[in-house]
N, CA, C and O atoms as a GROMACS GRO file, in nm:
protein
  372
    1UNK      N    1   0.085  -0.117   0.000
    1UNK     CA    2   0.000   0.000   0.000
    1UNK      C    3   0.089   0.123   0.000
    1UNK      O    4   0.193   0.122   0.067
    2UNK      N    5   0.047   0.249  -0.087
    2UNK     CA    6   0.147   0.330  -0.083
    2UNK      C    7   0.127   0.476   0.022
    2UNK      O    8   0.029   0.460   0.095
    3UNK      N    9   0.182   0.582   0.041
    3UNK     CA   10   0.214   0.640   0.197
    3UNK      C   11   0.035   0.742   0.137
    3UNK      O   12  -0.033   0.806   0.217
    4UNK      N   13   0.004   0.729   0.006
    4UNK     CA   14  -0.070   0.808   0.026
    4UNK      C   15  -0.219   0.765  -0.036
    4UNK      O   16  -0.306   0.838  -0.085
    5UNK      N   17  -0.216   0.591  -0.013
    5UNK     CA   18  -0.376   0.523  -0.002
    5UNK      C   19  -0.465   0.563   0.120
    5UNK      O   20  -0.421   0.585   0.233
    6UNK      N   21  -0.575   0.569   0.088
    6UNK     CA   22  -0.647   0.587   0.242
    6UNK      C   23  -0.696   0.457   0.282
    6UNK      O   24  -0.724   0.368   0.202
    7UNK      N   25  -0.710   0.444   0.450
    7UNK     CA   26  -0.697   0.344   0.455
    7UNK      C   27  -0.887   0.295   0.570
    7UNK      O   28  -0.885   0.318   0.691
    8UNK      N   29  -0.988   0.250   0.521
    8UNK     CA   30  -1.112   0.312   0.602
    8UNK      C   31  -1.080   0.246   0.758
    8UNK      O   32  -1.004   0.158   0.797
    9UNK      N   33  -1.166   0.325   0.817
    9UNK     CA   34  -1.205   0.279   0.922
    9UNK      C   35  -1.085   0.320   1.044
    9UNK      O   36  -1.115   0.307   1.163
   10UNK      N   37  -0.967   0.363   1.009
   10UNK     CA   38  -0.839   0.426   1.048
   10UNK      C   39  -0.845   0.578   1.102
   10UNK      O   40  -0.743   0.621   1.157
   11UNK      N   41  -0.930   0.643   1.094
   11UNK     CA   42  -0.911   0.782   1.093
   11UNK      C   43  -0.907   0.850   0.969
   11UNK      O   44  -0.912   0.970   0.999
   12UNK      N   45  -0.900   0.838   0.854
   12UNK     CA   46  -0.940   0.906   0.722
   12UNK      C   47  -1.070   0.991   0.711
   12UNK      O   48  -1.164   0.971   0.788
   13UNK      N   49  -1.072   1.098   0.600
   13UNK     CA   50  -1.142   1.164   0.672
   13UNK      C   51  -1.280   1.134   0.585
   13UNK      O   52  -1.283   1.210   0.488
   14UNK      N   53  -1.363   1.070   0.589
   14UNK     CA   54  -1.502   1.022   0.565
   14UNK      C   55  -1.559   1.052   0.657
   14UNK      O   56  -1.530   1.035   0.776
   15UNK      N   57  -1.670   1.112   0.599
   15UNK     CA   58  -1.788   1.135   0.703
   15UNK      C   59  -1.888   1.036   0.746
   15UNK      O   60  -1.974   0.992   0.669
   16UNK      N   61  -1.874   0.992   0.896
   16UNK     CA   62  -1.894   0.901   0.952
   16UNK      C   63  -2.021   0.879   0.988
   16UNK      O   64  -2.067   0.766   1.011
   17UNK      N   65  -2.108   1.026   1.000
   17UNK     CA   66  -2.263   1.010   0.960
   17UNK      C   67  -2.308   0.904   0.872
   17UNK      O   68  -2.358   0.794   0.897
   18UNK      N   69  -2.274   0.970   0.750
   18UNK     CA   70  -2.342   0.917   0.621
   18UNK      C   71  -2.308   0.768   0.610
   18UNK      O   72  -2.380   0.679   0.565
   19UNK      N   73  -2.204   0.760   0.651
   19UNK     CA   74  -2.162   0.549   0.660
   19UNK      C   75  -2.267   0.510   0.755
   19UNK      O   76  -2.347   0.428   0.712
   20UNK      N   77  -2.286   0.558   0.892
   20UNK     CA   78  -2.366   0.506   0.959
   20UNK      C   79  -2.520   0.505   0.943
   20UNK      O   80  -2.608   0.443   1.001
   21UNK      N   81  -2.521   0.607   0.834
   21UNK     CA   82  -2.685   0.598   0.813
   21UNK      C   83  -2.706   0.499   0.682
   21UNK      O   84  -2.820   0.479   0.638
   22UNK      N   85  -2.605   0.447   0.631
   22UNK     CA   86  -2.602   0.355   0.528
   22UNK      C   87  -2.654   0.214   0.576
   22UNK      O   88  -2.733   0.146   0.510
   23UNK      N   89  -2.589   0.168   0.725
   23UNK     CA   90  -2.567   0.050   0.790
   23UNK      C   91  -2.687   0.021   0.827
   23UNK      O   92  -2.738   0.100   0.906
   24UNK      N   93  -2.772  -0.104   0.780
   24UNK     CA   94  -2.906  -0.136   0.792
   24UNK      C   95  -2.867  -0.188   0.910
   24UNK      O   96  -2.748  -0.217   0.923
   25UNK      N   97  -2.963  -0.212   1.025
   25UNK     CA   98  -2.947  -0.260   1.198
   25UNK      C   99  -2.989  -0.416   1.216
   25UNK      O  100  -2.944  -0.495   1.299
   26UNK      N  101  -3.083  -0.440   1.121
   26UNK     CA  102  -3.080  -0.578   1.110
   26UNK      C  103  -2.981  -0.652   1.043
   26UNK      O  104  -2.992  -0.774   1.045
   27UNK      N  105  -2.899  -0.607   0.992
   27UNK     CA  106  -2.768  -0.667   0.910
   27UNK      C  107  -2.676  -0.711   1.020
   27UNK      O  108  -2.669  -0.622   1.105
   28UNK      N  109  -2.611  -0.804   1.047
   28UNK     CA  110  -2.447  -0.894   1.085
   28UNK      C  111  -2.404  -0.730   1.123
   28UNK      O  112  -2.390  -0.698   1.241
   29UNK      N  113  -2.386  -0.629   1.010
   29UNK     CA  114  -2.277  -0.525   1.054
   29UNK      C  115  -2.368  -0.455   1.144
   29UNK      O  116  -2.327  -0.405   1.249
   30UNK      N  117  -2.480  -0.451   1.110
   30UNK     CA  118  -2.545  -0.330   1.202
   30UNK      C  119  -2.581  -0.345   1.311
   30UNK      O  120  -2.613  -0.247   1.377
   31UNK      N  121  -2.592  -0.532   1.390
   31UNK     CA  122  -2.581  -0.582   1.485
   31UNK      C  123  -2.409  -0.544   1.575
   31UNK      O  124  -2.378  -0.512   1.690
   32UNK      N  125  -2.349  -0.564   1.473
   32UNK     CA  126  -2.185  -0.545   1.541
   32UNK      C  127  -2.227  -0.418   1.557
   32UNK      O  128  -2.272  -0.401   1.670
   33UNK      N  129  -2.230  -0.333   1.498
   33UNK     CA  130  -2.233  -0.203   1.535
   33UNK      C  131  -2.314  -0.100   1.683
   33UNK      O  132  -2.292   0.002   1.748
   34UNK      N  133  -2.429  -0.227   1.673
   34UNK     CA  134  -2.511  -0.160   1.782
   34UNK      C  135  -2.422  -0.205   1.906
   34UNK      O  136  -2.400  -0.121   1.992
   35UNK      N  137  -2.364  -0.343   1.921
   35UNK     CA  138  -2.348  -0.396   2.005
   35UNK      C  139  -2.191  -0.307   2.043
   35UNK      O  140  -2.156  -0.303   2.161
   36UNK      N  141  -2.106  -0.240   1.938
   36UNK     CA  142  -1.993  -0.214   1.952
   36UNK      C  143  -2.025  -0.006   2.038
   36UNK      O  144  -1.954   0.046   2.123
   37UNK      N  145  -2.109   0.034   1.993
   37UNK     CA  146  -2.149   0.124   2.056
   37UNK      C  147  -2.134   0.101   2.191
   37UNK      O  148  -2.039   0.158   2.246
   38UNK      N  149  -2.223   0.016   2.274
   38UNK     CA  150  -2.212  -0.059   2.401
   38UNK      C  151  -2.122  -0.080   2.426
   38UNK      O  152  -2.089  -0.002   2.515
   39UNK      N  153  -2.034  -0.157   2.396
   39UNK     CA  154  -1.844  -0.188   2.459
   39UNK      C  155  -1.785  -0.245   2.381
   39UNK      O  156  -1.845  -0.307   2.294
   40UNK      N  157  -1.665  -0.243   2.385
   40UNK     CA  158  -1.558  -0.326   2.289
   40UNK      C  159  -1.570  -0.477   2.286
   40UNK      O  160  -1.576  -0.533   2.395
   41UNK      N  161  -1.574  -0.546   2.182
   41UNK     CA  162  -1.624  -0.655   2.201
   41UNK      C  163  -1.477  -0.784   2.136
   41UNK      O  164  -1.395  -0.723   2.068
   42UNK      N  165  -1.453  -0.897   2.148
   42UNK     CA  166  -1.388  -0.970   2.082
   42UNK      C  167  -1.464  -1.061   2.009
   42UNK      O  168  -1.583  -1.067   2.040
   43UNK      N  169  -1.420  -1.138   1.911
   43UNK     CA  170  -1.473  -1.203   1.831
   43UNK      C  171  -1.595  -1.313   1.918
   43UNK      O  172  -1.718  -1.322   1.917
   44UNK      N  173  -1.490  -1.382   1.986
   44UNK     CA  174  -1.591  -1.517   2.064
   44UNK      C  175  -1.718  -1.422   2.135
   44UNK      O  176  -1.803  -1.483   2.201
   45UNK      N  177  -1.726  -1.299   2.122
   45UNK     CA  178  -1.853  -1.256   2.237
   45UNK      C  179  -1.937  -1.222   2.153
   45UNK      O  180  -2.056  -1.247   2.173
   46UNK      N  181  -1.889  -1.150   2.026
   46UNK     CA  182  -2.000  -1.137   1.948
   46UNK      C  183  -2.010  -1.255   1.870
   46UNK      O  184  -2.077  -1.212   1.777
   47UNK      N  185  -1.998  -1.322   1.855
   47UNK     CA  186  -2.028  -1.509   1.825
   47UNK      C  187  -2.119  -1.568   1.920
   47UNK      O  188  -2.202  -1.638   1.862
   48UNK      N  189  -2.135  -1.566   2.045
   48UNK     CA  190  -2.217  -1.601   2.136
   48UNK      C  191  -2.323  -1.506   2.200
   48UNK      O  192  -2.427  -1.542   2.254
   49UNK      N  193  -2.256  -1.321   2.177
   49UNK     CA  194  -2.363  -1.288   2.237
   49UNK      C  195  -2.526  -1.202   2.116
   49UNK      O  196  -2.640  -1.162   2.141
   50UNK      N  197  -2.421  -1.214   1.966
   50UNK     CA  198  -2.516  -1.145   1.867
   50UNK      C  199  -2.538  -1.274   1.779
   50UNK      O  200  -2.596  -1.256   1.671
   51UNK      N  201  -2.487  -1.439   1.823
   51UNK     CA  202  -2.494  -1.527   1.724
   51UNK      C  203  -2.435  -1.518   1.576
   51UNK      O  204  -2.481  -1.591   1.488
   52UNK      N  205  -2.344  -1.437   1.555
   52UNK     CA  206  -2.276  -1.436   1.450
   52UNK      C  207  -2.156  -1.526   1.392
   52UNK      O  208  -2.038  -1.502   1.421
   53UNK      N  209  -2.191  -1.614   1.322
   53UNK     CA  210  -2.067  -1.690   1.296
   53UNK      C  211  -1.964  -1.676   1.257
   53UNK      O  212  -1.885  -1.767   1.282
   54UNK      N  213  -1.906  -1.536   1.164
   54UNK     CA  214  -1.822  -1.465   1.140
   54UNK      C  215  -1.746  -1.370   1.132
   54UNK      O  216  -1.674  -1.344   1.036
   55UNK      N  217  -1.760  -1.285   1.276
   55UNK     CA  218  -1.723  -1.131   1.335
   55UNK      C  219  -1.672  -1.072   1.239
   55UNK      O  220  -1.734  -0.980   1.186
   56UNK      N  221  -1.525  -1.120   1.185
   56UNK     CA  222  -1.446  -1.020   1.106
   56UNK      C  223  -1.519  -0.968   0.956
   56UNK      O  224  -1.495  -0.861   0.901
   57UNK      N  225  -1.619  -1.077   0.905
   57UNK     CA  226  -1.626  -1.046   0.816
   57UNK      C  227  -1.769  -0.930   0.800
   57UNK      O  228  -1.814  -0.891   0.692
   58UNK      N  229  -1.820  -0.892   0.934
   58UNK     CA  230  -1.898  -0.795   1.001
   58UNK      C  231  -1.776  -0.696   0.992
   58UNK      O  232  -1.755  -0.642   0.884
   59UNK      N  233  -1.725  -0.678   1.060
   59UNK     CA  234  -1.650  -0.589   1.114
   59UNK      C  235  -1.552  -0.524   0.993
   59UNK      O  236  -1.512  -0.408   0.998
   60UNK      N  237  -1.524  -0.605   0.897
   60UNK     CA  238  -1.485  -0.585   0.740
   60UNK      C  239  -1.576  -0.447   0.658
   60UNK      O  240  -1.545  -0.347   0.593
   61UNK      N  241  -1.727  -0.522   0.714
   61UNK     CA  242  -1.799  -0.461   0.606
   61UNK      C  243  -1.801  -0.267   0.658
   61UNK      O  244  -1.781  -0.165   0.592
   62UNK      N  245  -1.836  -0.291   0.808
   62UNK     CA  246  -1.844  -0.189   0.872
   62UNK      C  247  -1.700  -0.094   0.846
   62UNK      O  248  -1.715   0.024   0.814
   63UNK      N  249  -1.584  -0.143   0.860
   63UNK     CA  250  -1.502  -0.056   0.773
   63UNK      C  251  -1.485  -0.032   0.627
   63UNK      O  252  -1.434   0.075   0.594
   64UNK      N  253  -1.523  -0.125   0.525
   64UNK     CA  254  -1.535  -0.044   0.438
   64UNK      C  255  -1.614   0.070   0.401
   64UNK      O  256  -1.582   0.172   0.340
   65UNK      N  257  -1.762   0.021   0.468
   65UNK     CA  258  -1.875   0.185   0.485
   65UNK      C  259  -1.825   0.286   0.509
   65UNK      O  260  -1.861   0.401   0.483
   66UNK      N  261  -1.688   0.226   0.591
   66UNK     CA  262  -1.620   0.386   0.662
   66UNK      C  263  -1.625   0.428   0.820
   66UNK      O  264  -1.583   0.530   0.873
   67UNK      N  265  -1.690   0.316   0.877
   67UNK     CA  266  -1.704   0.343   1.026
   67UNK      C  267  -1.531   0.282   1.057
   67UNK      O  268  -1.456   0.197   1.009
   68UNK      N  269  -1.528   0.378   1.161
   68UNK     CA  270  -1.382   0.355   1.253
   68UNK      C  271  -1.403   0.250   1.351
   68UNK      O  272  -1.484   0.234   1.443
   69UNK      N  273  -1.299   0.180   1.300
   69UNK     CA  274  -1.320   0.018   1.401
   69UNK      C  275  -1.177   0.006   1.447
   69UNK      O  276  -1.099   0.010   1.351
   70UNK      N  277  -1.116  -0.010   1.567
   70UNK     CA  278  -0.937  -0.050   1.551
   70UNK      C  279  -0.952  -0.225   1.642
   70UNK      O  280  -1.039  -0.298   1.691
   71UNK      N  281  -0.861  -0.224   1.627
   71UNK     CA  282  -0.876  -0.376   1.713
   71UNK      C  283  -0.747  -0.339   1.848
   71UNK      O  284  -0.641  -0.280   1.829
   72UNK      N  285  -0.788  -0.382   1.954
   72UNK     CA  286  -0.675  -0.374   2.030
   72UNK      C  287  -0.675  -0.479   2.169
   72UNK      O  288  -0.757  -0.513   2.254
   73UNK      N  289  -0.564  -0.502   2.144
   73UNK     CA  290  -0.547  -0.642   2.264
   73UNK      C  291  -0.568  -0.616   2.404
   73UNK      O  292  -0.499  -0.526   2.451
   74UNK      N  293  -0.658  -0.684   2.492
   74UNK     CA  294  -0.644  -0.696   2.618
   74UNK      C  295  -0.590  -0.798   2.665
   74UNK      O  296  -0.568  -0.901   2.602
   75UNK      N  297  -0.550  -0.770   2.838
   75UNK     CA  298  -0.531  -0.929   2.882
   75UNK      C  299  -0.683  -1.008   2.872
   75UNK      O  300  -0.794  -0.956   2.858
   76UNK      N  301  -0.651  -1.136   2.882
   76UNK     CA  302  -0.721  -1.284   2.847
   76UNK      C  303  -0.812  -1.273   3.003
   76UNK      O  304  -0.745  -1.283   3.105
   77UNK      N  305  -0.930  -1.257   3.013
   77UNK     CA  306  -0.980  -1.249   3.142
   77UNK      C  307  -0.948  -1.405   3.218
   77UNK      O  308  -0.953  -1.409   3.341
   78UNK      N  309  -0.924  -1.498   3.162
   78UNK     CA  310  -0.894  -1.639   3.208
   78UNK      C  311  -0.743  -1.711   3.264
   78UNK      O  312  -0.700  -1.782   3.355
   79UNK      N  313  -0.699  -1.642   3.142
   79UNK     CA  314  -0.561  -1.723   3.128
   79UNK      C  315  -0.429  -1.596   3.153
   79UNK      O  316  -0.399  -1.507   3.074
   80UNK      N  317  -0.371  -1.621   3.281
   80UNK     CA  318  -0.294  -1.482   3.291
   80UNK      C  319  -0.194  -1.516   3.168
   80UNK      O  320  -0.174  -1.627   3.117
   81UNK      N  321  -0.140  -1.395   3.134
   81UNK     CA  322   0.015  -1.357   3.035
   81UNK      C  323  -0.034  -1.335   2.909
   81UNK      O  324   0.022  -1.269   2.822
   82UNK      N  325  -0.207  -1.426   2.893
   82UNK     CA  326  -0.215  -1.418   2.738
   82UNK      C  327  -0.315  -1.300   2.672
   82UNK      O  328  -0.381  -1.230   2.750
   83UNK      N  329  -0.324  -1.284   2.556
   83UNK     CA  330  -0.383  -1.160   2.531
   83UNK      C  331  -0.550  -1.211   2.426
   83UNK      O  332  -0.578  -1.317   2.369
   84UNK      N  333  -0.597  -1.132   2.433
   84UNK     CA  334  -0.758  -1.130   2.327
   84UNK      C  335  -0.752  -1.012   2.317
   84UNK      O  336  -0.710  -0.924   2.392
   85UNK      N  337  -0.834  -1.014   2.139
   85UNK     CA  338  -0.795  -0.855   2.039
   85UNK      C  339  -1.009  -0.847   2.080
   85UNK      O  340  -1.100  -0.926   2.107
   86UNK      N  341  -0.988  -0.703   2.061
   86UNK     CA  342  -1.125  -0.682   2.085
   86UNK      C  343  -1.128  -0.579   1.962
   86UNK      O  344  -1.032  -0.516   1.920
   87UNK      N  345  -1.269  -0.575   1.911
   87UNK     CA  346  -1.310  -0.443   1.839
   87UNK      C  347  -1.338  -0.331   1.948
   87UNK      O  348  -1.393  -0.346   2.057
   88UNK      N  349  -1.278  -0.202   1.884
   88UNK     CA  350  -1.330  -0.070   1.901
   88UNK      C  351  -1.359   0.025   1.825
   88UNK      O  352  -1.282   0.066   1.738
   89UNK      N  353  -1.549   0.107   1.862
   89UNK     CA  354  -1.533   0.233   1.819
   89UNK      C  355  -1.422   0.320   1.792
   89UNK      O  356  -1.332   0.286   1.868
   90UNK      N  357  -1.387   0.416   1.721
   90UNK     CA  358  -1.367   0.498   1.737
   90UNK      C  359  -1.415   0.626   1.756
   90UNK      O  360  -1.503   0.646   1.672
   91UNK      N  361  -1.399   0.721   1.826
   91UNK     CA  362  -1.493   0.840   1.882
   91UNK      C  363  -1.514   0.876   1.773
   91UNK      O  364  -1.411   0.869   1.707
   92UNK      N  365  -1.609   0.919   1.708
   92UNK     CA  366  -1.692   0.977   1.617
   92UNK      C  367  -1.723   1.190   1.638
   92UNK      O  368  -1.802   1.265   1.580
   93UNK      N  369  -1.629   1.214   1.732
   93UNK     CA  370  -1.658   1.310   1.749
   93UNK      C  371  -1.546   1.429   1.794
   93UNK      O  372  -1.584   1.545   1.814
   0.00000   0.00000   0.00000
């Protein structure tokens, strides 16, 4: 990719309204989305808690629309030392 592709969902500057008024709520993305409003989520939670069998490819779509999504690791609430990537909003504002 070169220094001056844009890259969605990163901070580029799309207006983040108009993506979100694109995102139907009954859709995989618009479920991630409602649910990602609420808290940062990792894959296995929105798999069990929105029944989605394929997070990323939610979370794909929602950045190409243009919504800001980053992923960032926490510790493993189970297993000390190890880490789980969660989705996040990005502030919209």
């Amino acid at each position: 990719m070169t220094g001056n592709m844009k890259n969605p969902g990163r901070g580029d500057d799309r207006d983040t309204s108009k993506a979100l008024a694109k995102i139907d709520p009954n859709t995989h993305a618009g479920k991630v989305l409602a649910a990602l409003h609420e808290q940062p989520m990792s894959n296995i939670e929105v798999m069990w808690e929105l029944n989605i069998a394929h997070p990323p490819a939610a979370v794909r779509d929602l950045r190409r629309a243009g919504i800001g999504i980053v992923t960032q690791e926490h510790p493993h609430p189970t297993k000390p030392g190890e880490k789980i990537k969660r989705y996040h909003l990005i502030n919209e504002g």
